[in-house]
VEXDREN-2710 file (C-alpha; in Angstrom, 1 decimal):
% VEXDREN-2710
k/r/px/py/pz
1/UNK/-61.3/-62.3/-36.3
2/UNK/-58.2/-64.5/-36.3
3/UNK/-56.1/-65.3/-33.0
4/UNK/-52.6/-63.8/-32.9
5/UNK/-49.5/-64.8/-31.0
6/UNK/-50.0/-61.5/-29.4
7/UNK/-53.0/-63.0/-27.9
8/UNK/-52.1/-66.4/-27.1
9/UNK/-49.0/-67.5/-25.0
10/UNK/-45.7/-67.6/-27.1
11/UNK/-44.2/-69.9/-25.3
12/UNK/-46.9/-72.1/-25.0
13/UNK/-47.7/-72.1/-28.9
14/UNK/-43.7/-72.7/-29.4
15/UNK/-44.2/-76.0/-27.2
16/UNK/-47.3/-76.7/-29.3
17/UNK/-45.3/-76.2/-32.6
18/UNK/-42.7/-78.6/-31.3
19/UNK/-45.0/-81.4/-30.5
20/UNK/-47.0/-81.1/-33.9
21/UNK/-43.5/-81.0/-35.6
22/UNK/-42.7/-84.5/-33.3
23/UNK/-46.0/-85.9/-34.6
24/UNK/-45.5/-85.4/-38.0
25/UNK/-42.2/-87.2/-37.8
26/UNK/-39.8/-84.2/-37.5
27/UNK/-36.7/-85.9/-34.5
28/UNK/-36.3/-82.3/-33.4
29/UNK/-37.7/-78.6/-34.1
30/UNK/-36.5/-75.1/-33.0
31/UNK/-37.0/-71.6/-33.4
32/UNK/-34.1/-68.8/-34.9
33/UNK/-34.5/-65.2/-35.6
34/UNK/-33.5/-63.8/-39.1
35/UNK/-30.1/-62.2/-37.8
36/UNK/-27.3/-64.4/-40.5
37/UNK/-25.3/-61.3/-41.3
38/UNK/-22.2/-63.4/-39.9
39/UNK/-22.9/-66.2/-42.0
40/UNK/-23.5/-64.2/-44.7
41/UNK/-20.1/-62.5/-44.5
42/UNK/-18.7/-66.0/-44.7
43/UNK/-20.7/-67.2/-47.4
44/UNK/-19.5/-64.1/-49.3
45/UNK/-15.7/-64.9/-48.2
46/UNK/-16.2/-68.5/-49.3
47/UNK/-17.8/-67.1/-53.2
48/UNK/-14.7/-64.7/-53.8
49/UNK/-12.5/-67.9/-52.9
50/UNK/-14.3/-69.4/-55.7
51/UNK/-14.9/-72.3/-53.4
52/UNK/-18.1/-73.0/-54.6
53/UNK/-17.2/-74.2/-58.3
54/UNK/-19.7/-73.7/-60.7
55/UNK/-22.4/-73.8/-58.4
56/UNK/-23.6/-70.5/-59.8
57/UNK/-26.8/-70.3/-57.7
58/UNK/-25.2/-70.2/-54.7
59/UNK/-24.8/-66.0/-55.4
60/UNK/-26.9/-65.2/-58.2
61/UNK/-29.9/-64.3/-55.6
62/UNK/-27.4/-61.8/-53.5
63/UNK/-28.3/-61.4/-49.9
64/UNK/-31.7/-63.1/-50.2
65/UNK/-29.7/-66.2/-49.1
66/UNK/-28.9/-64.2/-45.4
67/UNK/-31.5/-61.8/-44.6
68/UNK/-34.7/-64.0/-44.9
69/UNK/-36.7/-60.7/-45.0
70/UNK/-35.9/-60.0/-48.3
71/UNK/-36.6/-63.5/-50.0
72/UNK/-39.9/-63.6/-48.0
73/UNK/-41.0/-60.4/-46.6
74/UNK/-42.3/-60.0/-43.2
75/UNK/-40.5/-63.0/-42.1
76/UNK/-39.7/-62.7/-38.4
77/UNK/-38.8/-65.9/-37.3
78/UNK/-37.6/-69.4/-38.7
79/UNK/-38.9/-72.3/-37.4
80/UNK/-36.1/-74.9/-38.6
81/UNK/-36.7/-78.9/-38.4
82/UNK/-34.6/-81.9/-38.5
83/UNK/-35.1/-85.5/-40.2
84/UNK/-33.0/-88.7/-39.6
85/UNK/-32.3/-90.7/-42.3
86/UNK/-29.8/-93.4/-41.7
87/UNK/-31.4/-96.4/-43.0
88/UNK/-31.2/-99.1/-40.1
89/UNK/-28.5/-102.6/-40.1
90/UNK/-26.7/-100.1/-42.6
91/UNK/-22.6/-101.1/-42.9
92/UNK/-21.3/-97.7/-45.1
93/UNK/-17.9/-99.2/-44.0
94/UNK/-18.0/-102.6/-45.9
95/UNK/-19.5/-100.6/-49.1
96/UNK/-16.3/-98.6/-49.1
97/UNK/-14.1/-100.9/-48.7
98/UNK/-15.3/-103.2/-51.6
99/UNK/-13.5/-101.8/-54.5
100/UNK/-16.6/-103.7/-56.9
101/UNK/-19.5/-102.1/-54.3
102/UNK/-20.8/-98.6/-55.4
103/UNK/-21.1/-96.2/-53.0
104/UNK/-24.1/-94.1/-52.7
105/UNK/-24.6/-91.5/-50.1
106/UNK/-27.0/-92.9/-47.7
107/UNK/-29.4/-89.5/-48.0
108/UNK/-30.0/-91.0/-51.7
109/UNK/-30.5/-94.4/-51.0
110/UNK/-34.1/-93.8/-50.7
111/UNK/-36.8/-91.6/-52.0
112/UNK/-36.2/-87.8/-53.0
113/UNK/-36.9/-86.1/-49.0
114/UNK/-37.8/-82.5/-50.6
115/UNK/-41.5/-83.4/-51.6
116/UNK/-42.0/-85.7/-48.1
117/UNK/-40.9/-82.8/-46.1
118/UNK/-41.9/-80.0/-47.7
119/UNK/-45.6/-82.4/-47.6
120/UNK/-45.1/-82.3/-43.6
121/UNK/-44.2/-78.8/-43.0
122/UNK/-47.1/-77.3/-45.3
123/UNK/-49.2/-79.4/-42.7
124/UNK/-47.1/-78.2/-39.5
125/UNK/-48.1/-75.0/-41.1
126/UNK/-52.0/-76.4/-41.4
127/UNK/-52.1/-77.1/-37.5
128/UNK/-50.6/-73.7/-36.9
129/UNK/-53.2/-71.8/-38.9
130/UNK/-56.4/-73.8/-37.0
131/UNK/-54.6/-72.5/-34.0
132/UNK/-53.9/-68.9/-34.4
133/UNK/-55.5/-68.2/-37.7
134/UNK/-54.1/-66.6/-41.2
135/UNK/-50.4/-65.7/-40.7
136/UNK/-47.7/-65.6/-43.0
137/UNK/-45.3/-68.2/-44.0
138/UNK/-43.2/-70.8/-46.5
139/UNK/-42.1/-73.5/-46.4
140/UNK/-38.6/-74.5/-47.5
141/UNK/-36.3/-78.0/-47.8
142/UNK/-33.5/-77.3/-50.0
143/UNK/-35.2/-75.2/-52.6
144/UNK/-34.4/-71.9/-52.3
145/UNK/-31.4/-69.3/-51.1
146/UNK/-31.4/-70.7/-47.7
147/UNK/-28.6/-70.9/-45.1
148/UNK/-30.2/-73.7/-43.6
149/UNK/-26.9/-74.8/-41.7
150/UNK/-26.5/-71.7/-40.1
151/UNK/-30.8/-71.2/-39.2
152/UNK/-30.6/-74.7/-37.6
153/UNK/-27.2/-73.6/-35.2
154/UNK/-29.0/-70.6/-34.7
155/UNK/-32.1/-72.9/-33.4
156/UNK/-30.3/-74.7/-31.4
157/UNK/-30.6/-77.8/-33.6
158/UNK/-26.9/-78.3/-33.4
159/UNK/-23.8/-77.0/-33.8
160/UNK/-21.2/-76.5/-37.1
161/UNK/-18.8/-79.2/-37.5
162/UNK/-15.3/-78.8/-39.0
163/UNK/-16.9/-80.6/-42.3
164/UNK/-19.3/-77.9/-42.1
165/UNK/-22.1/-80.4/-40.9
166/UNK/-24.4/-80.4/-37.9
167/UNK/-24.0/-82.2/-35.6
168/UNK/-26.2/-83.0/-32.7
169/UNK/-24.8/-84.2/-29.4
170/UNK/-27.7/-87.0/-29.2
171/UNK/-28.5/-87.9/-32.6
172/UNK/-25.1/-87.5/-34.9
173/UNK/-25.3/-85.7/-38.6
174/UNK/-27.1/-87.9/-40.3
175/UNK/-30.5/-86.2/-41.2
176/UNK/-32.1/-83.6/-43.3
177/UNK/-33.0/-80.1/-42.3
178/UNK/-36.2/-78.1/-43.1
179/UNK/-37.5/-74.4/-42.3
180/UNK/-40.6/-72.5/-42.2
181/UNK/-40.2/-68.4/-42.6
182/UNK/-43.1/-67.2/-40.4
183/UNK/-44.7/-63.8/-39.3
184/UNK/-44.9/-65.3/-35.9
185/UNK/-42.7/-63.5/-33.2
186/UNK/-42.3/-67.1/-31.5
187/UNK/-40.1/-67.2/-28.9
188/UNK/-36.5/-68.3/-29.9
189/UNK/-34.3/-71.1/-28.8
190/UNK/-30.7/-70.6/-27.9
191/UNK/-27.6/-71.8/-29.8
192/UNK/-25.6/-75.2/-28.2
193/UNK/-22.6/-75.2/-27.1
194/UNK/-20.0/-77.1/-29.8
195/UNK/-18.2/-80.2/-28.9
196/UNK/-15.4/-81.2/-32.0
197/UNK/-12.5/-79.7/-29.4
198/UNK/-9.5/-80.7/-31.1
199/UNK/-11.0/-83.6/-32.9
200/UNK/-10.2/-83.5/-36.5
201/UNK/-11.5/-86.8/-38.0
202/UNK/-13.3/-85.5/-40.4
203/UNK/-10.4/-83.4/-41.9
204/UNK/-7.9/-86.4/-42.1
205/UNK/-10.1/-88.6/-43.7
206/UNK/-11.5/-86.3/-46.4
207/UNK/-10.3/-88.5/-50.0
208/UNK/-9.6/-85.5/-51.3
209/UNK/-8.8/-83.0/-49.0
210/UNK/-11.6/-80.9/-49.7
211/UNK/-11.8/-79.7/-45.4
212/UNK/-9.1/-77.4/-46.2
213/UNK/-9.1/-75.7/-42.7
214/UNK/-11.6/-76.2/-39.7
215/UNK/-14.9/-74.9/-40.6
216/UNK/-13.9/-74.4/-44.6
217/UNK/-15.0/-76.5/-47.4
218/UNK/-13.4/-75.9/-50.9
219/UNK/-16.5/-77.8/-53.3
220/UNK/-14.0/-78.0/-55.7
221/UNK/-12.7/-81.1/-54.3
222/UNK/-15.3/-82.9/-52.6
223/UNK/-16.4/-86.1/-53.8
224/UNK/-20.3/-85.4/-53.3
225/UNK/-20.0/-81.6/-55.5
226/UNK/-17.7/-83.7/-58.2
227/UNK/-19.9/-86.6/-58.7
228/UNK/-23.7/-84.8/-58.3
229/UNK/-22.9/-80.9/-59.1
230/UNK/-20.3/-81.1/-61.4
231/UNK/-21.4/-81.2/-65.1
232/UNK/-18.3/-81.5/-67.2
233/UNK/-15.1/-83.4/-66.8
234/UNK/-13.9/-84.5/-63.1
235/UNK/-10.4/-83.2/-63.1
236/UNK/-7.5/-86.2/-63.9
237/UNK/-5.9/-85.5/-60.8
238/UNK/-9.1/-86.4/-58.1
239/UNK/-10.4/-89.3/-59.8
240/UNK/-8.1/-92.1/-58.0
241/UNK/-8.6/-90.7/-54.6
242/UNK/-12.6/-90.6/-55.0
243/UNK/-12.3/-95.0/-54.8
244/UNK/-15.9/-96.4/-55.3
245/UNK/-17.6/-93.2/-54.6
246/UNK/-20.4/-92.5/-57.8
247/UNK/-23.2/-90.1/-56.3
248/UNK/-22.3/-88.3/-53.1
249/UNK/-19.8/-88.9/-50.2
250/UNK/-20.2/-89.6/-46.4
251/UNK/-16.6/-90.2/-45.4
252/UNK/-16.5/-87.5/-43.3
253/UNK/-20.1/-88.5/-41.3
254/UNK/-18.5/-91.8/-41.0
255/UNK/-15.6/-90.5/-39.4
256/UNK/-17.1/-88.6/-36.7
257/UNK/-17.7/-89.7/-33.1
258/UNK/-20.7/-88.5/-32.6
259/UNK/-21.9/-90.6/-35.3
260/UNK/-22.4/-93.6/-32.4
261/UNK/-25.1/-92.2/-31.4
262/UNK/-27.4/-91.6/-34.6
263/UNK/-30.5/-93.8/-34.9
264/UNK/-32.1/-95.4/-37.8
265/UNK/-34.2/-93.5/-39.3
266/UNK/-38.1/-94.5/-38.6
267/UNK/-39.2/-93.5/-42.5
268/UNK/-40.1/-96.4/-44.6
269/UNK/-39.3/-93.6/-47.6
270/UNK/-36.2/-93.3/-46.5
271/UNK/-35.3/-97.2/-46.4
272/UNK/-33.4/-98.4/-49.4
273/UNK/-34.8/-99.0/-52.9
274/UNK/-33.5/-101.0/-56.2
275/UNK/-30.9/-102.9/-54.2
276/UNK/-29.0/-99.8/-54.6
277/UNK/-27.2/-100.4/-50.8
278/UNK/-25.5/-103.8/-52.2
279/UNK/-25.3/-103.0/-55.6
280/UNK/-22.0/-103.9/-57.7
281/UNK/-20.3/-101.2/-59.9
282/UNK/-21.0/-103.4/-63.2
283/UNK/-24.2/-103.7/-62.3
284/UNK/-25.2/-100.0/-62.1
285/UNK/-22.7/-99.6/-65.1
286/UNK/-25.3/-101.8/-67.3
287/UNK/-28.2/-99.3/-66.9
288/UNK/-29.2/-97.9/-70.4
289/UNK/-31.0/-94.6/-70.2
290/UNK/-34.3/-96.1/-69.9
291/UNK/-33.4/-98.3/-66.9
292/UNK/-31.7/-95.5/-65.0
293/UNK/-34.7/-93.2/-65.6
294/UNK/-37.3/-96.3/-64.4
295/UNK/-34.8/-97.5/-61.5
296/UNK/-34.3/-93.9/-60.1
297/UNK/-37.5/-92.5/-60.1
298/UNK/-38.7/-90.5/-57.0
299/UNK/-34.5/-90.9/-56.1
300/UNK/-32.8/-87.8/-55.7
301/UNK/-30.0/-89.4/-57.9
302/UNK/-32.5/-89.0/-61.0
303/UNK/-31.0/-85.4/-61.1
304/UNK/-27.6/-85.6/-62.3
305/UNK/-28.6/-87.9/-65.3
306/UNK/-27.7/-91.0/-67.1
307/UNK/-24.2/-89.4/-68.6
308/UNK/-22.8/-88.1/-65.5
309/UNK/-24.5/-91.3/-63.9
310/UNK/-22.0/-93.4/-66.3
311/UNK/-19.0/-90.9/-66.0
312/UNK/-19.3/-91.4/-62.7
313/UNK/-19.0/-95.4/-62.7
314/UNK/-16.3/-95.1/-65.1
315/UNK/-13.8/-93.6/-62.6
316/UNK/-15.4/-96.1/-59.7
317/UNK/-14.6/-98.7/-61.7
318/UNK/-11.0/-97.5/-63.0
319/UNK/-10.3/-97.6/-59.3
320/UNK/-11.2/-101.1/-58.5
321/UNK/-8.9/-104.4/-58.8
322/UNK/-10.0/-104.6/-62.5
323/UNK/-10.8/-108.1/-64.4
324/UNK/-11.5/-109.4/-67.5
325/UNK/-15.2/-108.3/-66.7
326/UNK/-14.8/-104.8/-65.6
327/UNK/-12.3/-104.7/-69.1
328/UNK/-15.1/-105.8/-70.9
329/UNK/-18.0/-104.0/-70.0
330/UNK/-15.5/-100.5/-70.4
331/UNK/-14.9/-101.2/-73.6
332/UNK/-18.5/-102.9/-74.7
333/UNK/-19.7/-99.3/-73.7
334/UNK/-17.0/-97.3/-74.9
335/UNK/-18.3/-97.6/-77.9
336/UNK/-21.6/-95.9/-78.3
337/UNK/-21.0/-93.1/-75.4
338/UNK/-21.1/-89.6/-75.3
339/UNK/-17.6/-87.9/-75.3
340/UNK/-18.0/-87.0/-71.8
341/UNK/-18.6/-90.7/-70.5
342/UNK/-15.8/-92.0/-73.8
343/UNK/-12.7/-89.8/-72.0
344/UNK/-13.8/-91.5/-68.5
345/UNK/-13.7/-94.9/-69.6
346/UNK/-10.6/-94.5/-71.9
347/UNK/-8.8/-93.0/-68.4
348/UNK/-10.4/-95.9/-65.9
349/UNK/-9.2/-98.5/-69.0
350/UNK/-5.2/-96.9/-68.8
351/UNK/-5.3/-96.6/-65.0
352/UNK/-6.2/-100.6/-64.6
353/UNK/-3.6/-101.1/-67.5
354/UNK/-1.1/-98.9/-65.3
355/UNK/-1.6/-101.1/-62.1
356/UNK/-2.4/-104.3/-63.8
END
């Protein structure tokens, strides 16, 4: 007959959890009960905003996002897990400020972090089974209708920054967040206390003003939804104030104190690959379909496609100093793209003419 929690010492398998979680390179691991109805009466303020674009998915599965019973039944607690990946002797700053660099979001300099960690909880979940035998669970990294942000404040993983981040008072925001929905009545960690005060770094440097109020995103103007979610057009008025940004945006995590204390990341997966750290706008601009598909395989960036990949560049590169070589290569492949990618270039071609 399988061992329970019931018959074991909670507490004691909660430590146990933790230290597996620590082996298997989680930074930190905690435990939340299901209880998100207040974040779910935010999340359902922020969708009749319309704050969340055309990101459809973010209501089509109703309250399964909030009330983790329903999306996995029996679930009583959530065990939720946290990842650093800030690749180490990284310089964001320079990047940005280079108006011929490209600016990737650091999470996507490296390879895709859904299968690695999803790979490490399933085996979390592996240790936990030889331990107490069969119980019920799943696994979960940015894959399902998850408040994952509000489960990891819950678990005392963090707390919500005004740029609707964690942040964690030793280790920063930069790192990913996981969560395993288990039968288990584990014991459960308590909230931290939240340290932004009347810091508002994060609001003022926003490109785009997309912080509209402490604590309240509009996706409709961030840099990161524009370049990665967005499918169609990015709106005439944004594109000079998104600079050399072409597949997410880390401004804000740049702009935060606590930042000083993050610490490079110890995942050789998460290191940089294809050069794509010092890459040059025209160079990423050159990509034909094939190369983009071979040079972002395993990458998270692989998902927004080649078109959006060159609609993207097209405004980066319309926001740089310009050149007889950024001139050329807009026109050289204006004319063979799609009509998406064609009204990008023709813009980024009138703004240089405009400030030349």
């Amino acid at each position: 007959m399988p061992c329970t929690v019931q018959q074991r010492d909670g507490k004691q398998l909660a430590q146990q959890i933790k230290q597996w979680a620590g082996e298997l390179g989680f930074q930190q691991t905690g435990i939340a009960d299901t209880d998100l109805e207040l974040a779910g009466e935010r999340l359902n303020r922020w969708l009749e905003l319309g704050r969340h674009g055309d990101m459809d998915y973010m209501w089509k599965h109703g309250s399964k996002r909030y009330r983790p019973g329903e999306l996995v039944p029996g679930t009583l607690r959530v065990i939720s897990v946290r990842m650093d990946y800030l690749p180490p002797d990284d310089d964001p700053v320079s990047v940005l400020q280079d108006p011929a660099a490209a600016f990737i979001s650091r999470y996507a300099l490296g390879r895709d972090y859904h299968k690695l960690m999803r790979k490490r909880l399933q085996k979390l979940a592996g240790r936990i089974r030889e331990a107490v035998g069969d119980f019920g669970y799943r696994v979960f990294v940015d894959s399902a209708p998850v408040l994952e942000k509000p489960l990891a404040v819950k678990a005392g993983l963090g707390w919500m920054g005004k740029h609707t981040c964690i942040i964690n008072r030793e280790a920063g925001s930069w790192f990913f967040l996981g969560e395993l929905y288990t039968d288990l009545p584990l014991p459960l960690d308590e909230p931290v206390e939240e340290h932004c005060g009347r810091c508002s770094a994060c609001m003022d440097i926003c490109p785009t003003r997309a912080i509209v109020a402490p604590y309240e995103l509009d996706a409709r103007r961030c840099i990161s939804w524009l370049t990665i979610e967005r499918h169609g057009p990015i709106p005439v008025a944004l594109r000079p104030l998104m600079g050399n940004h072409i597949y997410g945006c880390d401004d804000c995590l740049m702009a935060c104190p606590w930042n000083r204390f993050s610490t490079p990341t110890p995942e050789v997966d998460f290191l940089p690959r294809q050069g794509l750290d010092k890459s040059t706008l025209l160079e990423l601009f050159s990509w034909d379909e094939a190369s983009f598909l071979k040079r972002t395989e395993g990458s998270p960036i692989r998902r927004i496609g080649h078109e959006r990949w060159l609609r993207n560049i097209a405004v980066a590169l319309g926001n740089s100093n310009g050149g007889s070589a950024v001139m050329e290569a807009l026109k050289k492949r204006l004319e063979n793209s799609s009509a998406l990618v064609a009204e990008h270039i023709r813009w980024a071609l009138e703004q240089l003419d405009r400030n030349a």
